[in-house]
LOPAVO-132201 format. One record per residue: residue number from 1; residue in three letters; x negated, y negated, z negated of N, C-alpha, C in turn. Coordinates in pm, whole numbers, always signed. Each point is the difference from the previous one (the first is absolute). Last residue first. Layout:
! residues N
    i   aa    n_c1    n_c2    n_c3   ca_c1   ca_c2   ca_c3    c_c1    c_c2    c_c3
  NUM  ALA       X       Y       Z       X       Y       Z       X       Y       Z
...
//
This chain:
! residues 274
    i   aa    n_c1    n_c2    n_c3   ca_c1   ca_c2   ca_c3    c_c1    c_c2    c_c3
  274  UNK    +942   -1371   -5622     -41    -167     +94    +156     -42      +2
  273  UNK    -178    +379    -386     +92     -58     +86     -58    -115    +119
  272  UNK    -318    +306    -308     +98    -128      -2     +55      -4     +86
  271  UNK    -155    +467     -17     -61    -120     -49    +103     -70     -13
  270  UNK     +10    +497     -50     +67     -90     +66    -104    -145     -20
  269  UNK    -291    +489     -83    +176    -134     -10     +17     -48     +62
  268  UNK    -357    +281     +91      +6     +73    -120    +125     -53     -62
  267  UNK    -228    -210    +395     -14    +137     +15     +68     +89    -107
  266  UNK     +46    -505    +169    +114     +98     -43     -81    +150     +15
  265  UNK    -311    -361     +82     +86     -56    -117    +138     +95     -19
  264  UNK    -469    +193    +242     +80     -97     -18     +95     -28     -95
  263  UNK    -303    +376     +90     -67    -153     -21     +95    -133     +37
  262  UNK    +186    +466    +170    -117      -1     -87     -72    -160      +1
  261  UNK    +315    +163    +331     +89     +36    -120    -100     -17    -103
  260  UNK    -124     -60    +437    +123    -115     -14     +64     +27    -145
  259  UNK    -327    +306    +199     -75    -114     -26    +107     -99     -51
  258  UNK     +99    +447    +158     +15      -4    -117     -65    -162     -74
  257  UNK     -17    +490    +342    -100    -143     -14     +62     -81    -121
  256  UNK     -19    +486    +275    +102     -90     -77     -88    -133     +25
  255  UNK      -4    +582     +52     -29    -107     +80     +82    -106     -66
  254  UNK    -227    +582     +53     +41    -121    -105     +35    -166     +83
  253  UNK    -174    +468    +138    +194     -21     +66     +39    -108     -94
  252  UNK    -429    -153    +146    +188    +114     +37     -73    +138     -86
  251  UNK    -269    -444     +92     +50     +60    -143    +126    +130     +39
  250  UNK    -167    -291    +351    -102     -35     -69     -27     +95    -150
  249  UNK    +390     -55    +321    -106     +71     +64    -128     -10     -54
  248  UNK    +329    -222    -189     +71    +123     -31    -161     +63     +88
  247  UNK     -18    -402     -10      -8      -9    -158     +10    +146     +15
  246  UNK    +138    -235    +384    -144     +26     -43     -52     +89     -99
  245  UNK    +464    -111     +80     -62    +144     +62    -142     -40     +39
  244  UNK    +212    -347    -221     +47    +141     -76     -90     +96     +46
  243  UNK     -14    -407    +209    -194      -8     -73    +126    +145    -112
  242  UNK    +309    -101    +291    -128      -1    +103     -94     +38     -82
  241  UNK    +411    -160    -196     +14     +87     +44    -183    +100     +92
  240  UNK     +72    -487    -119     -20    +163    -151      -8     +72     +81
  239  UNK     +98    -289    +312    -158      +1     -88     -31     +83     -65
  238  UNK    +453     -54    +117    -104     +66     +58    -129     +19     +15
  237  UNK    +366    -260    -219     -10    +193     -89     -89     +41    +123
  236  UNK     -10    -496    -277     -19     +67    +212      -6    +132     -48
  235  UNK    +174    -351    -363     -90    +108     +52      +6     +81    +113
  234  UNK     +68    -589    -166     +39    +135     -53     -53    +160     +46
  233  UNK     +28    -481    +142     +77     +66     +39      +5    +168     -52
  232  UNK    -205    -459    -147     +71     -56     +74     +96    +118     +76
  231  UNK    -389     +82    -286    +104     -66    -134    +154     -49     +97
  230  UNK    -308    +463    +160     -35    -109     -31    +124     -90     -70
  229  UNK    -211    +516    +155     +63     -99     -57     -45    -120     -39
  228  UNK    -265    +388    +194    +159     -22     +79     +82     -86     -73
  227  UNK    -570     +56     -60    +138    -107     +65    +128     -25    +106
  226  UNK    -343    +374    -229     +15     -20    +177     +57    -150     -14
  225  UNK     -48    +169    -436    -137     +33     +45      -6     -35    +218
  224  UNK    +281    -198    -481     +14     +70     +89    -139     +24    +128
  223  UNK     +70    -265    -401     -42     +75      -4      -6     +87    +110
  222  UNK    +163    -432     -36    -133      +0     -22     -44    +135      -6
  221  UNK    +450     -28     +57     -57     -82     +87    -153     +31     +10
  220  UNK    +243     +94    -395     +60     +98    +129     -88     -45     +86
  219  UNK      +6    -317    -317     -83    +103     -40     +16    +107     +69
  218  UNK    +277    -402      -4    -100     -10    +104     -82    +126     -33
  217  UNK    +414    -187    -233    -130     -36     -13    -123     +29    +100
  216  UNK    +463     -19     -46     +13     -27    +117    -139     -62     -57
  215  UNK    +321    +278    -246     -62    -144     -90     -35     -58    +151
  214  UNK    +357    +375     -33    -105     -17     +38     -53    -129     -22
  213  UNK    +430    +208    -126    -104      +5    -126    -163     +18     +93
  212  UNK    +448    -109    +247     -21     -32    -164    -120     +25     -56
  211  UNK    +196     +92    +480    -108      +0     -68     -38     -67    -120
  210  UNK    +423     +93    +171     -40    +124     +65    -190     -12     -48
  209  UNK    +368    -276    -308     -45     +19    +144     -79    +117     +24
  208  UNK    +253     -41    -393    +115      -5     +91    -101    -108    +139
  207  UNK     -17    +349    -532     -64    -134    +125     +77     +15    +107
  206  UNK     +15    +312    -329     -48     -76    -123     -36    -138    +104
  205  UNK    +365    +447     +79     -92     -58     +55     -72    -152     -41
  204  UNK    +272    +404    -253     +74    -136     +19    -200     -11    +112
  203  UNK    +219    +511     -40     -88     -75     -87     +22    -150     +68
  202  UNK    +372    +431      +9    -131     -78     +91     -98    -143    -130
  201  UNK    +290    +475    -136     +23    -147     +50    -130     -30     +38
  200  UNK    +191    +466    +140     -95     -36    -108     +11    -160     +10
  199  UNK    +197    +452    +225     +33     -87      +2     -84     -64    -172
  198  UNK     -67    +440    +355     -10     -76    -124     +50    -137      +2
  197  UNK    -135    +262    +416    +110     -52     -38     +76     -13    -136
  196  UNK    -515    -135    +258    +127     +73     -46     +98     +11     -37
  195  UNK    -512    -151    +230    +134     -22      +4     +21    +144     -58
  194  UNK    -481    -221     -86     +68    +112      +7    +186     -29     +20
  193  UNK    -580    -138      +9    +116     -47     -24     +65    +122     +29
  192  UNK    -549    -233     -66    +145     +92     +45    +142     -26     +22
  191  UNK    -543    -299     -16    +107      -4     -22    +103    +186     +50
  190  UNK    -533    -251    -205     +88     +83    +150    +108      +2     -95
  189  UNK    -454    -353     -95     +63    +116     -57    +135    +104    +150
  188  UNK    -188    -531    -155     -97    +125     -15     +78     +78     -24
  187  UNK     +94    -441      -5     +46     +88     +67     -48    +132     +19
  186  UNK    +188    -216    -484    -111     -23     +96     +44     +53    +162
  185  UNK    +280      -4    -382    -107     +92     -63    -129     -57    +122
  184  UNK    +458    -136      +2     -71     -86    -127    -104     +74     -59
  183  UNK     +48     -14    +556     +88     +61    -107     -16     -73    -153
  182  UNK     -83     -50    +526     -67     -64     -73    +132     +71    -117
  181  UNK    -121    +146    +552     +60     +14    -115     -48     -71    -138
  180  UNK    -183     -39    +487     -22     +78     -91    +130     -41     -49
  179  UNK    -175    -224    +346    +135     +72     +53     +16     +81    -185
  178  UNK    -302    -320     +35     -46    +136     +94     +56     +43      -9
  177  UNK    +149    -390    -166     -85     -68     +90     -59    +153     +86
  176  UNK    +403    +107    -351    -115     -81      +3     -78     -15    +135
  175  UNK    +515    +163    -293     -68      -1    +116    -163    -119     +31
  174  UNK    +362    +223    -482     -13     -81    +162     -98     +20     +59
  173  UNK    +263    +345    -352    -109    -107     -10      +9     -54    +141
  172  UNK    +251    +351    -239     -91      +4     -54    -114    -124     +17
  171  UNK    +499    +109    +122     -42    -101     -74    -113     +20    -121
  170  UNK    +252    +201    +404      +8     +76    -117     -80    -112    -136
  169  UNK      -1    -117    +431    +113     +44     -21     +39      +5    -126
  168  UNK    -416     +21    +137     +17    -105     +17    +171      -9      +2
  167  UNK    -225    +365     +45      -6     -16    -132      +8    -144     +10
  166  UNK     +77    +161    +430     +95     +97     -76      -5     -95    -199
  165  UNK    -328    -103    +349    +124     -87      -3     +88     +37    -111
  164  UNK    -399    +264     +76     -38    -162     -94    +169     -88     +19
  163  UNK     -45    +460    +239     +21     +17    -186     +20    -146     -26
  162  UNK    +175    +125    +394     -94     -82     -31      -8     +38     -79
  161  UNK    +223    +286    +426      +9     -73    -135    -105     -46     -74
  160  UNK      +0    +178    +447    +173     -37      +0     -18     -40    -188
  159  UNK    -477     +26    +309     +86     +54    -129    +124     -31     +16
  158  UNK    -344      -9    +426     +14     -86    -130    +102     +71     -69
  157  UNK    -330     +44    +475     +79     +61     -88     +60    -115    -107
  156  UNK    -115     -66    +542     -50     +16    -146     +87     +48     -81
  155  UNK    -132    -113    +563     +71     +85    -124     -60     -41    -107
  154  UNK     +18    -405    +326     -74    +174     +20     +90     +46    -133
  153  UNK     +41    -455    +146     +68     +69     +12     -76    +115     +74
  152  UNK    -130    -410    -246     -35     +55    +113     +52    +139     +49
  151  UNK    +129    -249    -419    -109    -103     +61     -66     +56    +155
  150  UNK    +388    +222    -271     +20    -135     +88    -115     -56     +41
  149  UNK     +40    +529     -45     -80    -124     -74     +54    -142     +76
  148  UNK    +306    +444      -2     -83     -47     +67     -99    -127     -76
  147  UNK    +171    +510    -186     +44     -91     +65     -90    -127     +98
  146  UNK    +128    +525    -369     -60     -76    +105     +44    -123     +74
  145  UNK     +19    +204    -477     +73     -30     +99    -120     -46     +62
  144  UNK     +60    +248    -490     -90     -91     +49    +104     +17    +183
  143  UNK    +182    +206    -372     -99    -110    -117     -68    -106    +118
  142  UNK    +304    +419     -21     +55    -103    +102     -74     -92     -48
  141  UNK     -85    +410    -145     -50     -18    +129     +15    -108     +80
  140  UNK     -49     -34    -528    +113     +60     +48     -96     -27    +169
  139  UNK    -187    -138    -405     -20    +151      -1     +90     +62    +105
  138  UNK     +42    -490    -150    -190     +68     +73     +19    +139     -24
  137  UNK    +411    -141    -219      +4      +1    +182    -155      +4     +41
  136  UNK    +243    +251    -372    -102     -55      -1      -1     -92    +158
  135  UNK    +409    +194    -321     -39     +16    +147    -119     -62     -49
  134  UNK    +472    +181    -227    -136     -75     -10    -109     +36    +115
  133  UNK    +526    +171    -250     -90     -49     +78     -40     -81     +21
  132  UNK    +121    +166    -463     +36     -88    +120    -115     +32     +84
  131  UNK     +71    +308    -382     +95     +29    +122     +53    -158     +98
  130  UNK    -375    +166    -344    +132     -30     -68     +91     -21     +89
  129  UNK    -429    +110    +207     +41     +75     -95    +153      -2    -106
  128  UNK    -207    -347    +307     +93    +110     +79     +65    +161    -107
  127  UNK    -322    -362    -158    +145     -49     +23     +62    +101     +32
  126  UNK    -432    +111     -55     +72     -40    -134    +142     -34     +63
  125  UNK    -284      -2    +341     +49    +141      -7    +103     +10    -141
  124  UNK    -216    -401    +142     +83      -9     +62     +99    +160     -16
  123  UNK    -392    -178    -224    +144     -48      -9     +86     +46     +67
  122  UNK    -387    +173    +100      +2     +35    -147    +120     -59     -42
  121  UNK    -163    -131    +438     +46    +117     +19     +43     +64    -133
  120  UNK    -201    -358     -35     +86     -26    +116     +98    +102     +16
  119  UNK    -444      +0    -178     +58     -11    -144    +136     -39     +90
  118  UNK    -300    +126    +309     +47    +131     -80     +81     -42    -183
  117  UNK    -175    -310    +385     +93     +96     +34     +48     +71     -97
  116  UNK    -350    -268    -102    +119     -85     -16    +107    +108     +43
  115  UNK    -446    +165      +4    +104     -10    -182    +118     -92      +7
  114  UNK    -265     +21    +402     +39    +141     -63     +61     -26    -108
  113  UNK    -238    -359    +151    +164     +57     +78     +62    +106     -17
  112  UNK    -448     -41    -207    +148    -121     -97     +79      +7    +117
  111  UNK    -389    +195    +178     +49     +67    -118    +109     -53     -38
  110  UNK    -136    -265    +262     +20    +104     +76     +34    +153    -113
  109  UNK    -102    -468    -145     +85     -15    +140     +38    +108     +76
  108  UNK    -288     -46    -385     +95     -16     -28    +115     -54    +101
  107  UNK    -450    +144     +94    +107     +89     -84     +94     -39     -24
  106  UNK    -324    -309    +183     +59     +67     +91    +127    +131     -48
  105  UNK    -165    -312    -303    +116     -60    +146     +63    +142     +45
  104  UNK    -445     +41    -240    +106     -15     -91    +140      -5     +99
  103  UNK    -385     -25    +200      -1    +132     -14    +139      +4    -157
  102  UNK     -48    -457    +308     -88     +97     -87     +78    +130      -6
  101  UNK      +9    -325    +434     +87     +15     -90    -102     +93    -123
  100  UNK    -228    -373    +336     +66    +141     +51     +90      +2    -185
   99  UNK    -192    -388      -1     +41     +11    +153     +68    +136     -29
   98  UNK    -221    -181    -395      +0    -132     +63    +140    +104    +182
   97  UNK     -70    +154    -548     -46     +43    +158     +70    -108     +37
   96  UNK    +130     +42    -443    -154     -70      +2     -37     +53    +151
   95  UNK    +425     +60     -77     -12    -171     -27    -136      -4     +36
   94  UNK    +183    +431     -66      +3     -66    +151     -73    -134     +16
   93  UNK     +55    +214    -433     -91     +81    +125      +9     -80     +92
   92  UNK    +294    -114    -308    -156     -23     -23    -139     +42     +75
   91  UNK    +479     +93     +39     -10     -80      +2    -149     -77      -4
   90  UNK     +51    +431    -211    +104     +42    +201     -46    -150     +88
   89  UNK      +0     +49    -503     -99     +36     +85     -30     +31    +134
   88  UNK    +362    -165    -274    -115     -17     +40    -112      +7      +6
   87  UNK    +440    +243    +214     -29     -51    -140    -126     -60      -5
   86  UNK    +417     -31    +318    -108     +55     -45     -56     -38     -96
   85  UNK    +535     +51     +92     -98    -129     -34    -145     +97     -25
   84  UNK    +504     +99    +206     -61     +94     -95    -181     -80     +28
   83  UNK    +557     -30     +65     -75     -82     +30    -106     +32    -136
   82  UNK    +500    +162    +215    -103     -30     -60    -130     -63     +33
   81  UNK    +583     +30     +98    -112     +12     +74     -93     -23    -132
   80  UNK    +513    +184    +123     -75      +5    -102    -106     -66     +91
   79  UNK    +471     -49     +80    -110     +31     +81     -87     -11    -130
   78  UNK    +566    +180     +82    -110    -100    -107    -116     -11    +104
   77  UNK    +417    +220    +147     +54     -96     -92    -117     -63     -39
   76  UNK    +139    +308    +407     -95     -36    -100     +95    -140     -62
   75  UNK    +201    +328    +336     +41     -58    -135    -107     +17    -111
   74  UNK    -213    +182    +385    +135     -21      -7     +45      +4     -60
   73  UNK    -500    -108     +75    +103    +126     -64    +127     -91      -6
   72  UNK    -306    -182    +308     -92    +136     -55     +59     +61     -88
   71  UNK    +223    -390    +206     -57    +107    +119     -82     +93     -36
   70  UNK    +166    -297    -311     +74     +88     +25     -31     +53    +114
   69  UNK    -264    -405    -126     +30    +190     -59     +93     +80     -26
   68  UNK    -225    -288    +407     +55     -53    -154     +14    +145     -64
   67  UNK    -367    -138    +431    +138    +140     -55     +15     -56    -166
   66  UNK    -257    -274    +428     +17     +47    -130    +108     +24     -21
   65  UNK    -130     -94    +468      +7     +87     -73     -26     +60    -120
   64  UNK     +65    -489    +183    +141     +90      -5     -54    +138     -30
   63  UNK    -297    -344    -265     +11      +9    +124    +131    +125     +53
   62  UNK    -303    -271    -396     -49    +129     +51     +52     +42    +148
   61  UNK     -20    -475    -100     +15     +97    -115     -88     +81      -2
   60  UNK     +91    -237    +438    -106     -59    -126     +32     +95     -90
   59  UNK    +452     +58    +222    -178     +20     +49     -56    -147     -73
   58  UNK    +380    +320    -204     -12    -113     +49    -118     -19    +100
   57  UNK    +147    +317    -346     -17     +63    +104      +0    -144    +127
   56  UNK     +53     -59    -540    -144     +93     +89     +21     +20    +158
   55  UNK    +367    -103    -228    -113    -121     +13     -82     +41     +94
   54  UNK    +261    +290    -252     +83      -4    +173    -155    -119     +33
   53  UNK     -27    +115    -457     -34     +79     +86     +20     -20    +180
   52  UNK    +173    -303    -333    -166      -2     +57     -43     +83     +57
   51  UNK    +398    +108    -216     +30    -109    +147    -117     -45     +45
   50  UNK    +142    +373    -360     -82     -77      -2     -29    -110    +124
   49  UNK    +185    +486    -156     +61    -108    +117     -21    -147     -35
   48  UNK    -212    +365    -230     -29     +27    +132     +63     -83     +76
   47  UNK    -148    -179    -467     +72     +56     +74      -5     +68    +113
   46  UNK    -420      -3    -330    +103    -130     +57    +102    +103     +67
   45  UNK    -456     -20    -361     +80     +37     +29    +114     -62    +109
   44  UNK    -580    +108    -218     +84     -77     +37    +144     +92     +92
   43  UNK    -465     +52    -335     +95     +81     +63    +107    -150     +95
   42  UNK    -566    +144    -175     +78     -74     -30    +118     -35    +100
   41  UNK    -423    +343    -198     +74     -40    +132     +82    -131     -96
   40  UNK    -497     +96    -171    +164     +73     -27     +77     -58    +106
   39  UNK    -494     +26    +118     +48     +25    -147    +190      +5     +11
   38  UNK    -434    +195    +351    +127     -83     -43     +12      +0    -136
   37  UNK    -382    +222    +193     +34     -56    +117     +96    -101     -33
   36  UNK    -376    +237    -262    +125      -4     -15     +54    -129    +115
   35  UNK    -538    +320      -6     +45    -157     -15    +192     +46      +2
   34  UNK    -345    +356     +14     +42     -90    -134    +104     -64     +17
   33  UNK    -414      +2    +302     +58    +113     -18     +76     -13    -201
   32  UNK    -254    -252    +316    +119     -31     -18     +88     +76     -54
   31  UNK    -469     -17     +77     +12    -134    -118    +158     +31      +8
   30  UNK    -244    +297    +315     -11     +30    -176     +63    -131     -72
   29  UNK    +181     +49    +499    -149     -12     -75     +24     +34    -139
   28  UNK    +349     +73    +250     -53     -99    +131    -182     +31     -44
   27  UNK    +383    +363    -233     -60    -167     +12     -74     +10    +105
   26  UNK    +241    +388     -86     +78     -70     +62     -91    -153     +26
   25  UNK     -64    +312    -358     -73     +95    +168     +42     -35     +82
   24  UNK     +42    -170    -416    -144      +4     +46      -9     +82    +142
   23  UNK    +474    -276    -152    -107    +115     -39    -121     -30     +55
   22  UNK    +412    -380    -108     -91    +116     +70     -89     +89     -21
   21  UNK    +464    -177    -175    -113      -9      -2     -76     +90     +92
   20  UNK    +486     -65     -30     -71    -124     -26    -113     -10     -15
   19  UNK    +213    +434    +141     -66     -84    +132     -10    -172     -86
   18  UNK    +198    +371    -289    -165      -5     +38     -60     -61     +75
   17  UNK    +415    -156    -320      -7     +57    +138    -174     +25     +20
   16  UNK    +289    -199    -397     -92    +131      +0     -32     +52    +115
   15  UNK    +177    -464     -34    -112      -9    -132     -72    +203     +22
   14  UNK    +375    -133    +287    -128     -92      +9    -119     +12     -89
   13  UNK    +473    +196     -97    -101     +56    +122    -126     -24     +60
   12  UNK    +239    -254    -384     -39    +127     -28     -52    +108    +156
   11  UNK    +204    -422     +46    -148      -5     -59     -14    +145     -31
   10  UNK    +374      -3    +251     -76     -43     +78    -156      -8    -104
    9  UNK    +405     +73    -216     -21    +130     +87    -126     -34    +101
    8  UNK    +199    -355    -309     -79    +127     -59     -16    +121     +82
    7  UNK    +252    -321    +220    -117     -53     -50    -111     +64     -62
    6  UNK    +400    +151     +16     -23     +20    +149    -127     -77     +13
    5  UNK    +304      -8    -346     -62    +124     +37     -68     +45    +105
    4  UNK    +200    -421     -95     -91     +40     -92     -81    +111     +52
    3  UNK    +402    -147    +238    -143     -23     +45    -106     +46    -132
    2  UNK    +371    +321     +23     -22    -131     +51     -94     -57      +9
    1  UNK    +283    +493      +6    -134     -61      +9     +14    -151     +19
//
């Protein structure tokens, strides 16, 4: 199996999976019912002993409990990560709601985590099938850790692995003003990934800063419905975090928001370089 195939294994799942669309007995409202959550993934590749990986575990980054990947399969060799772009209509929805998230969003955040797992789980079984082991790590128990919040040392949870870094690796795209991911498909959209021990060449990383392809246009900023981001420090994850479990107690078990990824200059591309 190489990357080709592995490319073609991902659209072709994408393109016939039932959870890309929603049903009528699943919609929010009659207008959404229909609506196609993703268009075609887009694959990215990298070494497992990839030395950025070790990076990661730096503090600011992500931090010492990110798990490289050989802590999720022994004698991994590759990290697959994808990057599965809403579609627009997904986009279009949101844009025209001024505050709360649309009935478009909201699916495609909570439905579309579903289709990210399970096309995750679709690679990952393909692999194992031809006899490399392969691991999903959001699927693995060791996915999330307890620990202490530096800003006030109470408990909190957090992930032992990043997708957005991981594909930042994998040289799907840099880093923007809302922490988002800026790909050459936009940021709109959810990231997977998959360690294994396939040995596959790593794809050439197309930039060499951590935020390259953020223009530092301000449209994150303006949109954002709480003002957790701004041009001088970028995105307060607790703000978000906070007007999240509004959104969720407002809509549960649906919940997102999504304002930073819609109506701006990288929703759909890369913009200009700064």
């Amino acid at each position: 199996m190489d990357k080709n195939m592995l490319r073609e294994l991902a659209a072709s799942f994408v393109a016939q999976a039932p959870g890309n669309v929603i049903t009528d007995k699943s919609a929010i409202n009659r207008e959404v019912a229909g609506l196609r959550l993703f268009s075609e993934p887009v694959l990215g590749f990298a070494s497992a002993k990839d030395p950025v990986f070790s990076r990661l575990q730096d503090e600011g980054i992500v931090g010492p409990h990110f798990a490289t990947p050989d802590s999720w399969v022994q004698g991994a060799r590759s990290v697959i990560s994808f990057f599965l772009p809403f579609s627009e209509t997904v986009r279009s929805g949101n844009a025209s709601v001024a505050y709360w998230p649309s009935a478009e969003w909201l699916h495609a955040r909570y439905e579309g985590q579903m289709l990210v797992n399970a096309l995750a789980a679709h690679i990952c079984e393909s692999l194992k099938s031809q006899g490399y082991e392969s691991l999903v790590p959001s699927s693995d128990v060791r996915f999330f850790s307890r620990g202490k919040s530096s800003a006030d040392e109470v408990p909190a949870f957090t992930s032992n692995w990043s997708e957005r870094h991981v594909a930042y690796v994998c040289g799907l795209g840099t880093f923007g003003l809302s922490k988002g991911l800026i790909t050459r498909h936009g940021v709109a959209g959810r990231f997977g990934s998959v360690v294994t021990a396939l040995e596959l060449e790593p794809d050439t990383r197309p930039y060499t800063r951590y935020d390259e392809y953020c223009s530092l246009c301000g449209d994150c900023v303006v949109n954002c419905p709480v003002g957790a981001i701004t041009l001088e420090a970028g995105k307060d994850h607790l703000i978000c975090s906070e007007f999240l479990d509004e959104v969720r107690a407002r809509f549960s078990p649906r919940y997102g928001c999504g304002k930073c990824q819609v109506g701006v200059a990288c929703e759909s591309a890369a913009p200009p370089r700064h």
